[in-house]
C-alpha positions in Angstrom: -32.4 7.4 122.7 -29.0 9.4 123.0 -28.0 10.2 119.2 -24.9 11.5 119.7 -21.5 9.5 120.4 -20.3 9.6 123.6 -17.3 8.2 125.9 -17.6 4.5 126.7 -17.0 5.1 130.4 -19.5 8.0 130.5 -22.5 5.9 128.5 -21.1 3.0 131.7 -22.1 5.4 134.5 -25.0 6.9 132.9 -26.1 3.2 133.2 -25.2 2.5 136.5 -26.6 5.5 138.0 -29.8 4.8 136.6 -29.6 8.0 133.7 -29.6 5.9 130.7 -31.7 2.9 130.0 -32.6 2.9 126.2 -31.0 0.9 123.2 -27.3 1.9 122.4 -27.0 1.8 118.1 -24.9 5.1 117.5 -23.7 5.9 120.9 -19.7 5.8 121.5 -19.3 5.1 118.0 -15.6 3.4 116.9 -15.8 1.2 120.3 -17.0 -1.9 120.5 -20.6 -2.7 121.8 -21.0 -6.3 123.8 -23.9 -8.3 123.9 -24.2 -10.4 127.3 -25.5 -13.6 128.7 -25.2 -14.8 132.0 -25.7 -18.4 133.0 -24.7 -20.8 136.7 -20.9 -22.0 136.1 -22.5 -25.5 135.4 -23.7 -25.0 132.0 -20.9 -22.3 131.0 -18.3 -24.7 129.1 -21.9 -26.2 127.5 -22.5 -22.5 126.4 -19.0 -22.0 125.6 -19.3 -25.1 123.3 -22.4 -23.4 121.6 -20.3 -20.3 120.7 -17.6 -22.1 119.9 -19.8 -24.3 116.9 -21.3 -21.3 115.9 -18.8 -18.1 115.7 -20.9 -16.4 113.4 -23.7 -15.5 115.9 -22.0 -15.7 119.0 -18.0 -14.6 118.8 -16.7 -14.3 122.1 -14.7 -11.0 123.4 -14.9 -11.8 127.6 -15.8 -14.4 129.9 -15.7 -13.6 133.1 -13.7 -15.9 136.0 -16.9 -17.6 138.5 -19.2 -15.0 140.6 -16.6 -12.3 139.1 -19.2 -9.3 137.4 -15.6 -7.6 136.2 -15.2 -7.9 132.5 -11.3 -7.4 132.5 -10.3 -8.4 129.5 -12.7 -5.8 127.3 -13.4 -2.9 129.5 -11.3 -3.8 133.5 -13.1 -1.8 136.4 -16.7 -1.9 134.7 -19.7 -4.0 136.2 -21.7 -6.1 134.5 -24.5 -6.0 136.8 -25.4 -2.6 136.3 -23.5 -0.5 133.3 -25.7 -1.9 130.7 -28.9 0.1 130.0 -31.3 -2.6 130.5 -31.2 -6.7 131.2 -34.1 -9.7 130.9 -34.5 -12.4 133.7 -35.3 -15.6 132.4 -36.2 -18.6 135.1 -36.4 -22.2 133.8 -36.6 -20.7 129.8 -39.7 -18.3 131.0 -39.0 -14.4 130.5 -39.6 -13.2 134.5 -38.6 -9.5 134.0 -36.8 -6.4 132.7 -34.9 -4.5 134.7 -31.8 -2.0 134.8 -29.9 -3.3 137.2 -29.3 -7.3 138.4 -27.3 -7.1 141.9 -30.2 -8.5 143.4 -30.1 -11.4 140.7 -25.9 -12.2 141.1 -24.8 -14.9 142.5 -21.5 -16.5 143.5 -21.7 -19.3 140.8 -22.5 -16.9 138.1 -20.6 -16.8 134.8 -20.9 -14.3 132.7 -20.0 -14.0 129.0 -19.6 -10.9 126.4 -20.3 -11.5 122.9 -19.7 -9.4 119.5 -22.3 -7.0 118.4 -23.1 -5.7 114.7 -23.2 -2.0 116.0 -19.1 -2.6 116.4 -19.2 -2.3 112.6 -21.5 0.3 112.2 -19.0 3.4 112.5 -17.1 1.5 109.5 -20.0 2.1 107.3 -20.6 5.5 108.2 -17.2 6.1 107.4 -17.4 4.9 104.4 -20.8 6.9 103.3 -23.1 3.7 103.6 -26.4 3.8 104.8 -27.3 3.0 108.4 -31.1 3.3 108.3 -32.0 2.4 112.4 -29.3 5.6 113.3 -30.6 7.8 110.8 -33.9 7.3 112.1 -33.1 6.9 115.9 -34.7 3.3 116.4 -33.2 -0.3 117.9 -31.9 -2.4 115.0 -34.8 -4.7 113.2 -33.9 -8.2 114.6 -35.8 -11.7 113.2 -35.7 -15.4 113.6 -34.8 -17.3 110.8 -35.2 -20.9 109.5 -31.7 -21.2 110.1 -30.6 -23.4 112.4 -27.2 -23.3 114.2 -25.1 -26.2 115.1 -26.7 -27.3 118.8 -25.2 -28.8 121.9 -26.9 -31.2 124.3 -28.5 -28.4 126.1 -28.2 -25.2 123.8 -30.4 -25.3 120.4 -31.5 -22.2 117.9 -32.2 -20.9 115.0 -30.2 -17.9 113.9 -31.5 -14.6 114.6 -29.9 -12.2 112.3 -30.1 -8.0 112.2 -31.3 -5.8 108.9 -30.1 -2.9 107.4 -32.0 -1.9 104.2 -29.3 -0.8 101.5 -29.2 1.0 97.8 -28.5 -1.9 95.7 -25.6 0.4 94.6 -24.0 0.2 98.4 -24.2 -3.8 99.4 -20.8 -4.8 97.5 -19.7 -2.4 99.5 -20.8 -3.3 102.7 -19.6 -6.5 102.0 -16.4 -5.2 102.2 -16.3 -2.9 104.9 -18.3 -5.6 107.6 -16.5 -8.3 106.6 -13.1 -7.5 107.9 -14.9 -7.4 111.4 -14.9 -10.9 112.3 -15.9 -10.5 115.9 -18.9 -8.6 115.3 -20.4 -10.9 113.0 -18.4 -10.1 109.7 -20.3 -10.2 106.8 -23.6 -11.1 105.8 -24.8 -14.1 106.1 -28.0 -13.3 103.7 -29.1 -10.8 100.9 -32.4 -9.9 99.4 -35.8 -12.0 99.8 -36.2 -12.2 103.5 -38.7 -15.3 102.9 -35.8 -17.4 102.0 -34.7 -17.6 105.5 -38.4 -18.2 106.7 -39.1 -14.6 107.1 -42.4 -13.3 106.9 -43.0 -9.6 106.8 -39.9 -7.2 107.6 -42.3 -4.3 109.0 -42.8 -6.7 111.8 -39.2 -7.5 113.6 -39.1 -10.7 116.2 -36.9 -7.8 118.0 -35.9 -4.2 118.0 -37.8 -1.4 115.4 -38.9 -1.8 111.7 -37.4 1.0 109.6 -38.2 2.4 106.5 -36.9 0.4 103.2 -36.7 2.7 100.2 -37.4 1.7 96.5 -35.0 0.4 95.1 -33.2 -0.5 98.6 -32.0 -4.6 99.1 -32.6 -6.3 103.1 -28.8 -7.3 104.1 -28.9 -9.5 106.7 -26.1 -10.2 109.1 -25.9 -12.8 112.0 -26.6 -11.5 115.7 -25.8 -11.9 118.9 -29.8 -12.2 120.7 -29.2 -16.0 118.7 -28.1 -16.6 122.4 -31.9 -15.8 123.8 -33.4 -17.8 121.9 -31.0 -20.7 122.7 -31.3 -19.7 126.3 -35.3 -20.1 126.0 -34.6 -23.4 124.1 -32.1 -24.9 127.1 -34.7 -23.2 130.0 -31.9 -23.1 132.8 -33.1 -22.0 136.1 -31.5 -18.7 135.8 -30.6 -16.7 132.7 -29.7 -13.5 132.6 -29.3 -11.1 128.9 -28.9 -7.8 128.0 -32.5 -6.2 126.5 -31.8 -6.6 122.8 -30.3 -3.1 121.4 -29.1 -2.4 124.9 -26.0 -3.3 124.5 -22.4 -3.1 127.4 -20.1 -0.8 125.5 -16.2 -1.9 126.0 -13.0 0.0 126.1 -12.3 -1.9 123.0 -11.8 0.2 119.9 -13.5 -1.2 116.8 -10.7 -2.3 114.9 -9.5 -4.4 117.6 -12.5 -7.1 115.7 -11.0 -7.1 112.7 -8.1 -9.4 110.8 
């Protein structure tokens, strides 16, 4: 993993050339990171409707006009099909393969849609002198299904997957503050402390992404996340899918602030 920041449009290439194709917490830091999901044009305003009832999880940045791989609004002249570091193929809700670059998946009916990522808000909390424990240790962000259950559509159902960074109790108020303002990547937490209260198990074992180290003393702050969208997309089993690989995320020309109110 690259741990240093770097240029959104230079992280871009290095994807579509085939140079970079691990998870993207620290890179370009103070722009905003994108997670994607792709669907046929016949279920997009259903999937629309699923971000739409649940903002937390899934705030939209882009959505791309039919068979267009352009995201114009959030970063014009990039390619969705091959300037993120790595994608999942799902077939009627079954996982088919990983793979760096989908050309040979597009299609002329295909929508796809960009959604707010935590690591937008992560340069905020190193500016501020918070702990970020997956960038100090070089890893993927812990990810984990919850008992939660977001608001479903006809087709789209899941329970909310949310992110974990381990904090000094001493930091969360904080954090609090700082993520909150940043309403388009998730804003503020949607739990803190005992993991088991939203039906999670064992924090050394993530549903997604690395476990990190949680000091004594340290509290599990848990905010909402975008892979909420795979799991509804293995719920709805459309005949195509398309994602990005969780923590490898499409970095925009956004700047961070951009998310916030």
């Amino acid at each position: 993993m690259l741990n240093v920041s770097t240029h959104p449009l230079e992280i871009r290439q290095l994807c579509r050339n085939g140079k970079l194709d691990t998870p993207t917490p620290g890179l370009a830091l103070g722009f905003v990171q994108a997670n994607l999901v792709v669907l046929p044009y016949s279920l997009a305003f259903e999937f629309l409707l699923f971000c739409q009832r649940n903002p937390k999880p899934c705030p939209i940045l882009d959505v791309t006009e039919v068979g267009d791989f352009e995201p114009k609004i959030i970063a014009p002249g990039a390619d969705i099909r091959t300037d993120l570091p790595r994608y999942k193929i799902f077939r009627h809700g079954e996982f088919i393969e990983e793979t760096t670059d989908i050309k040979p998946f597009w299609r002329s009916d295909l929508v796809a849609f960009l959604i707010g990522c935590s690591f937008s808000f992560e340069n905020a909390m190193l500016n501020s002198g918070l702990s970020v424990r997956h960038i100090e240790e070089n890893k993927n962000v812990p990810m984990y299904k919850t008992n939660i259950q977001c608001i479903p559509t006809q087709t789209f159902s899941s329970p909310l997957v949310v992110s974990m960074r381990p904090l000094p109790a001493n930091q969360v108020v904080r954090a609090v503050e700082v993520t909150s303002r940043y309403y388009k990547a998730h804003g503020s937490p949607v739990h803190i402390g005992n993991p088991e209260a939203i039906g999670i198990s064992n924090l050394e074992k993530p549903d997604y992404g690395d476990a990190v180290t949680i000091n004594h003393g340290e509290i599990p702050v848990f905010w909402a996340c975008g892979v909420t969208t795979q799991t509804a997309i293995l719920q709805a089993k459309p005949e195509l899918a398309i994602t990005h690989s969780p923590g490898h995320m499409f970095i925009s020309d956004l700047q961070d602030e951009s998310l916030t109110f």
